[in-house]
C-alpha positions in Angstrom: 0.0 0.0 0.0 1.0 3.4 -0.8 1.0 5.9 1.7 0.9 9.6 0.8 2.0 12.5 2.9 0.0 15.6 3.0 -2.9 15.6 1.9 -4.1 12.9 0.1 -6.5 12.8 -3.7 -10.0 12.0 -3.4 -11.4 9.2 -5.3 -13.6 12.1 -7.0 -10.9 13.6 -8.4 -10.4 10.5 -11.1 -13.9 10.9 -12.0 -16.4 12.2 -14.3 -19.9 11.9 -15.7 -18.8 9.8 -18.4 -16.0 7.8 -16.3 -18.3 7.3 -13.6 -20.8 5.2 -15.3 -18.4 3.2 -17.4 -16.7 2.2 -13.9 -19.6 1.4 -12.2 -20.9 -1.0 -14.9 -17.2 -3.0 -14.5 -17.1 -2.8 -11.3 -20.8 -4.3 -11.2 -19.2 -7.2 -13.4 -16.3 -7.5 -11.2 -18.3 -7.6 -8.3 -21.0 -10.5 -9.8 -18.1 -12.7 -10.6 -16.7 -12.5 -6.7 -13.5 -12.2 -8.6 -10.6 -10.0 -6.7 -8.4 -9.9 -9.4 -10.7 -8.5 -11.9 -11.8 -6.0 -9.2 -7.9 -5.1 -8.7 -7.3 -5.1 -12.3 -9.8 -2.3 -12.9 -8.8 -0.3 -9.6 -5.2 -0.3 -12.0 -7.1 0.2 -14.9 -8.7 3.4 -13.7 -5.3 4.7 -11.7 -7.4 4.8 -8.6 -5.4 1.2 -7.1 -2.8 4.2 -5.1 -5.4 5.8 -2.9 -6.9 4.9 0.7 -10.3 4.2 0.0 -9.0 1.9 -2.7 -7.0 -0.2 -0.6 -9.6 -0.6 2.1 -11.7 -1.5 -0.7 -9.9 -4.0 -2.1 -8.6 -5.1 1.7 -12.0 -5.9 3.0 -13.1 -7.8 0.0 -9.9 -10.1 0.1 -10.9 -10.6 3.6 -14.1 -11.8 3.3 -13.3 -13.9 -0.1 -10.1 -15.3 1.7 -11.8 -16.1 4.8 -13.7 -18.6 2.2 -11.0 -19.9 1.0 -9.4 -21.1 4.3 -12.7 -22.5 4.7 -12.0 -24.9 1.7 -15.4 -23.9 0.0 -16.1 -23.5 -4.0 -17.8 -20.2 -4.8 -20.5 -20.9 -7.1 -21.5 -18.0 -8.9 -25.1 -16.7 -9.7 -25.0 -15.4 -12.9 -28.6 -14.4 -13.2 -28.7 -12.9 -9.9 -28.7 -9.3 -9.7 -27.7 -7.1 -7.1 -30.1 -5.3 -4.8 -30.4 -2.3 -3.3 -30.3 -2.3 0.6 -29.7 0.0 3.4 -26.2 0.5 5.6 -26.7 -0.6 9.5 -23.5 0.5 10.6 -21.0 2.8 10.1 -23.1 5.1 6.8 -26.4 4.3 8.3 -29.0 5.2 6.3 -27.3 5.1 3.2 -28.3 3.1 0.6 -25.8 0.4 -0.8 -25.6 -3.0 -3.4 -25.9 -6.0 -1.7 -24.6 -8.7 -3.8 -25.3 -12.0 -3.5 -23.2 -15.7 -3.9 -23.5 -19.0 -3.0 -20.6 -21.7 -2.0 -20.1 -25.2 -1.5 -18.8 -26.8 0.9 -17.8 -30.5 1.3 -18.6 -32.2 4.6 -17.0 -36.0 5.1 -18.5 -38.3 7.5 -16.4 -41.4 7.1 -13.0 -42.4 6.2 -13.9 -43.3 2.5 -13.4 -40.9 0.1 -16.9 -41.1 -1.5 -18.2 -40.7 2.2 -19.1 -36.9 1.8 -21.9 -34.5 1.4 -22.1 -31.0 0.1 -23.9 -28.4 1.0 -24.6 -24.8 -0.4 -25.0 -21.9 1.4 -25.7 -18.6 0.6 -24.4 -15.0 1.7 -24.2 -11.4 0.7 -21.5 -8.8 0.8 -22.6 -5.1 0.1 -20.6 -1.9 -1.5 -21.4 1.7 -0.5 -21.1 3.8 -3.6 -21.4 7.2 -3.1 -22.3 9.5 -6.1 -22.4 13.1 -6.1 -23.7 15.3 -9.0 -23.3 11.9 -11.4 -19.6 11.1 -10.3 -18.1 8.8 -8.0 -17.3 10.9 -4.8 -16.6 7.7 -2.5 -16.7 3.7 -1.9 -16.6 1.1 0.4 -17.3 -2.1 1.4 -21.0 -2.3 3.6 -20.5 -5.2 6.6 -23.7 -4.1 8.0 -26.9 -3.7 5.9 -30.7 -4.7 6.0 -31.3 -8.1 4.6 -34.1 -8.6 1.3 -36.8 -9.4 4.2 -35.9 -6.4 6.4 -35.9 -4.1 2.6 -39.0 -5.7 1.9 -41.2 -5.3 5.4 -40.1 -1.3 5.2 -40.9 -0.9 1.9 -38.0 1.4 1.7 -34.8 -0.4 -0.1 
């Protein structure tokens, strides 16, 4: 990680109208595939991989993914699944974020054979705070706290 002394660029500075949407929809694809080299890839890609925000970014999604893969699990992705809107809990309460959501496998033995396994799938979410501001990309983060689809749908709200 790069640290820089003074005073340090905003995200927004690397941004425009135009910019902004492009990024958004690859960082939308990046984010579907629960990939973290494509989502690095296009941090580089945009020159924005130097900055703070990027490097939280990018550090708590390679936490959560590598906290899956110590877990031996296969990620199996949902590629009609769309992400929804939600609402931060925590730290940006209020604010509204993309949840997106992806399911793994993961294998459970019960004997000493090989073939004496079961797999099961489970499913869970990880959301991204992007914050826009007059129709460019002002800030972003990674949401560990946010209402889930029930929650959206009894407040009508999401």
């Amino acid at each position: 990680m790069i640290t820089q002394i003074g005073n340090p660029k905003s995200i927004k500075t690397y941004f425009n109208e135009i910019n902004t949407r492009k990024f958004l929809k690859e960082l939308d694809n990046a984010l579907r595939s629960v990939n973290l080299e494509a989502v690095t890839k296009l941090f580089k890609d945009y020159d924005i991989i130097q900055l703070e925000s990027s490097q939280d970014f990018i550090g708590q999604l390679r936490s959560q993914f590598k906290s899956l893969e110590e877990e031996g699990v296969e990620i199996i992705l949902l590629e009609k699944a769309k992400p929804r809107l939600s609402k931060c809990i925590g730290c940006s309460f209020g604010s509204t974020i993309k949840a997106f959501k992806y399911e793994y496998k993961k294998r459970h033995t019960y004997g000493k054979r090989i073939t004496e396994y079961y797999d099961v799938v489970y499913e869970s979410e990880f959301g991204v705070l992007l914050q826009i501001e007059n129709n460019v990309l002002s800030d972003l983060g990674v949401c560990n706290a946010f209402l889930t689809k029930e929650e959206c749908d009894e407040l009508k709200r999401c």
